[in-house]
N, C-alpha and C positions, 0 to 999 in steps of 0.2 A: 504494500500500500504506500503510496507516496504520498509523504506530507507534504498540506498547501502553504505556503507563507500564512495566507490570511487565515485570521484567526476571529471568529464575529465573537461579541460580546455575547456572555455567561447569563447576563443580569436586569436585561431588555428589550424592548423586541426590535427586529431592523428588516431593511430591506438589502436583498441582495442581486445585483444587477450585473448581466454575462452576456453576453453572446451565447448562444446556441452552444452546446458541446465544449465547453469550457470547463462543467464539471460543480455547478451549482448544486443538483441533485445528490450526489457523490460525498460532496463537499459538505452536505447536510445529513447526513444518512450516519457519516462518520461522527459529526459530530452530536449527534443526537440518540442514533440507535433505530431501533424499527418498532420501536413501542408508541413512538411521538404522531398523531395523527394528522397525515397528510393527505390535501387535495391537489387534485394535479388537471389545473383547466387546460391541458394540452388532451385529458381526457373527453371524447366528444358528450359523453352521456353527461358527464358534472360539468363541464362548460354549456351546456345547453339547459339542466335544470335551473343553474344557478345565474345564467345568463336572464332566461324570465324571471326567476324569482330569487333575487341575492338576500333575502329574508331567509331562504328555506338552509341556509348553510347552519343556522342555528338549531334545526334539529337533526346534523348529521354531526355535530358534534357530542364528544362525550356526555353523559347525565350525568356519572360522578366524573367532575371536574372541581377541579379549585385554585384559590389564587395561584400566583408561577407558573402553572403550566403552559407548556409549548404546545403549539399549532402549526404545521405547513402548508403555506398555499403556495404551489408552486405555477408560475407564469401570472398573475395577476395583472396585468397590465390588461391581458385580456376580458375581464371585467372588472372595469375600474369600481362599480359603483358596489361590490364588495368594501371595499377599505373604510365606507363611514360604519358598514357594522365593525369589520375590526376595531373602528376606533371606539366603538363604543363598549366591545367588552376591554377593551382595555380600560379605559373608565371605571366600569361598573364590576368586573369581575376577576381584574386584574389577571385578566390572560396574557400571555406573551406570544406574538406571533413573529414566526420567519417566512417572510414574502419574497422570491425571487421571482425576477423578472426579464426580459430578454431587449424591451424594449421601453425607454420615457416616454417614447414620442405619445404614445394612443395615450398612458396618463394625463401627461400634460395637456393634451388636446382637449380632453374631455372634463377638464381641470379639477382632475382627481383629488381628495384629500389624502395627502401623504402624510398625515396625522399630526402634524401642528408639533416637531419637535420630539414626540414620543417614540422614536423609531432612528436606530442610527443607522447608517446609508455606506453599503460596503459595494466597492465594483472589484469582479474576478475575472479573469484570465485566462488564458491559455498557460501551458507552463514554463513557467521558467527556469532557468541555469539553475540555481538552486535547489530548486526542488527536485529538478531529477539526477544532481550530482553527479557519481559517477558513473550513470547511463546516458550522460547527456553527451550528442554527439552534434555538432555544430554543422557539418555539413550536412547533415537527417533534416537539421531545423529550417537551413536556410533552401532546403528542394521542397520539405512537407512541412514546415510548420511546428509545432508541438501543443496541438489540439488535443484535449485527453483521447478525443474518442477516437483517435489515430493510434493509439498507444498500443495496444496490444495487435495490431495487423503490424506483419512481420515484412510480408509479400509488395513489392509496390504498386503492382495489379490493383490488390486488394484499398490500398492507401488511395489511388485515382478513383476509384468508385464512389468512397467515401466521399471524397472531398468534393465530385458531381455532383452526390446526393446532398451532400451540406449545403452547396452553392442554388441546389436544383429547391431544396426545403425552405431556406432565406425569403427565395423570390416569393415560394407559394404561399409559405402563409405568413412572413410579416410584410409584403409586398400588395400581393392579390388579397386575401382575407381581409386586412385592415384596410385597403382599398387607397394607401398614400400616395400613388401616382393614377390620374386618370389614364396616360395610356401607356401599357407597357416597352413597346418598341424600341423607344427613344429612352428610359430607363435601362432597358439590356443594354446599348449600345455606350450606354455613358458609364455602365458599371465596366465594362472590356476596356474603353477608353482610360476611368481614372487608376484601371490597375495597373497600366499599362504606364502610369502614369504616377506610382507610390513613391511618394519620396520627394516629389518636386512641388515645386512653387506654382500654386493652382492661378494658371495661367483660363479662365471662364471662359472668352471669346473663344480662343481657339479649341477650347475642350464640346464646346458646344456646335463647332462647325461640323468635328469629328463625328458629334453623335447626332448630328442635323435635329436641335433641339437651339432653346434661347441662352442666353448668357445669362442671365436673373435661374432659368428652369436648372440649371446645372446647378448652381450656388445651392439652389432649392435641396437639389437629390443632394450634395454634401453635406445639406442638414441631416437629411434622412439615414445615410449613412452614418453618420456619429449617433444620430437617435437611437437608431437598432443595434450602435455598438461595437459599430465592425471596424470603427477606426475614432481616430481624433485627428481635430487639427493642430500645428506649432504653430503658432502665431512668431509673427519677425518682431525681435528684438528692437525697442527703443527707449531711452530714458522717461519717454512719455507716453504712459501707458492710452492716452484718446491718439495719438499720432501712429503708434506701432498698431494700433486696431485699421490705421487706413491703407495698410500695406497689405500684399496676399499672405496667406499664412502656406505652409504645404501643409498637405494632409500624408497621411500614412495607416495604411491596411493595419487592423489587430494584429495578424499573422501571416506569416510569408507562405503557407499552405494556400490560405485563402485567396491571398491576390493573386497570386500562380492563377488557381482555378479560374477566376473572372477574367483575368486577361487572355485563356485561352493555350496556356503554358502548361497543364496540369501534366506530371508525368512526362517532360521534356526533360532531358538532364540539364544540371546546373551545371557550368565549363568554370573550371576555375581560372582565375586569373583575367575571366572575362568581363565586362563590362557590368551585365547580369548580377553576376558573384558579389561585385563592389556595393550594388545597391542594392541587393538583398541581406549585403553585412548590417549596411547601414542601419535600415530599415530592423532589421533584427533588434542591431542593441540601443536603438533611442527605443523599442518596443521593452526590452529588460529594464531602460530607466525609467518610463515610464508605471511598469508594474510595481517595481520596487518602490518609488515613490509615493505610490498609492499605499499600498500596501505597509510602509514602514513610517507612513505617514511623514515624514522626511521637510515637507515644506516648500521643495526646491522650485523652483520658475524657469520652466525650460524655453527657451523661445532660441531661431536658428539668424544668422546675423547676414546679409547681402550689401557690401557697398555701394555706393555710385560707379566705384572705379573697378567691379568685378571681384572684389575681395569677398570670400565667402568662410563664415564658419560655421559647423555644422547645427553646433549646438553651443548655447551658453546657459549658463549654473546658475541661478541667483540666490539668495537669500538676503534677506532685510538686512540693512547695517555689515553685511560685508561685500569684499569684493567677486565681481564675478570669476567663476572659470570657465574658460574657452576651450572646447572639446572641437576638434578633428578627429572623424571615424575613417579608417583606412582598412582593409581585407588582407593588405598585401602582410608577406612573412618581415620585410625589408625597407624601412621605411629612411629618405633622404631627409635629414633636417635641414638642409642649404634650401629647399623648398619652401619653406617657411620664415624663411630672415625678410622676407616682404611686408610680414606681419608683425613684425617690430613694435612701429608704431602704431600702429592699430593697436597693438594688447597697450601702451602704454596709456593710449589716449581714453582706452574703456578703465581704466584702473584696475586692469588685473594682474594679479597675483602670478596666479598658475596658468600655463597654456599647455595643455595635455593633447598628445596624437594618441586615440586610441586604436592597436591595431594587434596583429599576431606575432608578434619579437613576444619571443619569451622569455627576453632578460627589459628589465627599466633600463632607459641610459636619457642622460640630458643633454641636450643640444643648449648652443645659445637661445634660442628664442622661445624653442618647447620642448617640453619632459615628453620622451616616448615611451607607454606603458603595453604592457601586456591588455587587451580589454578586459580581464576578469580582475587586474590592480586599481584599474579605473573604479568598476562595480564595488571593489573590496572598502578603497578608500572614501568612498562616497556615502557607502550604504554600511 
């Protein structure tokens, strides 16, 4: 059994929010046991009672019940209008619920009550370096991903199917069922498009020519995308946070499995040393800083830095009252630090400290301008 990072609280109730096969159910089974009773609206028969009648969830509950006890309703977002009874036996009967969910957007839309505070808000993952330790094999990650439910298929046959079916499951029923795009066409073409497309500086016009769809309609599906989970955006770097919001941000896929599959890659070998390889490292470990940040609650303010004059840094560190650090992500074994004396002035003029090349040398050595570390010294010293 592979322990998760995330650890939800003992002592109240929360919401827990994934992506599809990331291991929420798993994740609650272990942590709970199989005595805890749970609803699973991914079930047609109890998403359809409880969809007419969110009253009647009160007589599928326990009779002997009492305060503390746990509840699981899993996928809720699918009927929002559940959660003011939760909120009310929390109130009245001091139940504790665990609500996982796959998707904000149908909440928000519906302007769910997320219970005013009473519930704290955990987001889970795919897995990370950590977790799977010494099973973890970086080039498995960067061809499939590490989606639990890939985990046990050995076969890569077997793995392409999967991820089909993941990609084929997304569309159907948080796409079509919730009904968030009126017409699908130009949705498929813009999801091949933006996967095609992980990692970069979401460039609207021309992503919209691609998917013969509007510039406004794309920004649109990049909502919809971060809604259901499947990624985030990095907002660019600026001292002013209303000014760095008028800049594009990039977006990047949850998992390198998955945006394989959307773009059309699924089951293509990955060439190392190719072009491919670099941005799907990339992509990889701002996806590990990202979990671990969440996850270890950390604080950090990740945003990616693009000059006027072509000068690019991948990522920048923040935290309040100190200085930034400046992360370059690199794939290669062998990394030149004469490449980086450009950057000089740049680190000086941001006030930073440390300017780290995260890449595969597996000894640390310093250059004049930046420290090159191994990426898991990087993860170590950070996290």
């Amino acid at each position: 059994m592979i322990q998760r990072t995330l650890k939800p609280a003992q002592s109240r109730s929360f919401f827990l929010f994934g992506a599809r096969g990331t291991g929420k159910t798993s994740l609650l089974k272990t942590r709970f046991g199989p005595k805890v009773p749970r609803f699973d609206l991914l079930r047609s028969d109890i998403f359809r009672e409880l969809q007419k009648r969110p009253e009647t969830l009160n007589t599928m509950l326990p009779k002997k019940r009492k305060a503390g006890d746990w509840i699981i309703i899993d996928e809720i977002q699918r009927v929002p209008e559940l959660l003011n009874f939760v909120h009310s036996k929390i109130e009245e009967e001091k139940l504790r619920f665990a609500l996982t969910g796959s998707s904000a957007r149908k909440l928000r839309r519906a302007g769910a009550n997320l219970l005013g505070g009473r519930a704290m808000i955990y987001h889970l993952f795919p897995f990370n370096q950590r977790e799977l330790g010494e099973d973890f094999n970086l080039d498995q990650a960067l061809q499939w991903g590490t989606l639990p439910l890939l985990w046990d298929a050995t076969d890569p046959t077997d793995k392409k199917r999967i991820l089909d079916a993941y990609v084929d499951t997304f569309i159907r029923e948080e796409i079509r069922e919730e009904q968030t795009v009126r017409k699908l066409d130009p949705f498929l073409r813009f999801l091949e498009v933006a996967a095609q497309m992980d990692g970069k500086i979401i460039n609207a016009s021309s992503i919209a020519s691609d998917a013969q769809a509007e510039a406004k309609t794309v920004l649109r599906y990049y909502e919809i995308l971060e809604d259901t989970l499947l990624g985030f955006h990095l907002d660019a770097f600026h001292r002013s946070v209303r000014k760095a919001q008028r800049q594009a941000p990039k977006f990047y896929f949850f998992d390198n499995g998955v945006s394989r599959a959307l773009a059309g890659l699924n089951g293509v070998e990955v060439r190392k040393a190719s072009k491919e390889y670099g941005n799907l490292f990339e992509s990889f470990f701002i996806n590990e800083m990202q979990r671990l940040n969440e996850y270890l609650q950390t604080g950090y303010r990740l945003s990616y830095l693009r000059t006027k004059d072509e000068l690019e840094i991948d990522l920048i560190i923040e935290k309040p009252r100190q200085p930034p650090i400046l992360l370059e992500i690199k794939s290669s074994n062998r990394v030149d630090e004469k490449n980086f004396d450009r950057f000089k002035k740049l680190k000086k003029d941001l006030g930073a400290k440390e300017f780290w090349v995260a890449c595969q040398e597996p000894i640390p050595r310093a250059g004049d301008t930046v420290e090159i570390l191994p990426w898991l010294e990087v993860l170590h010293r950070l996290f």
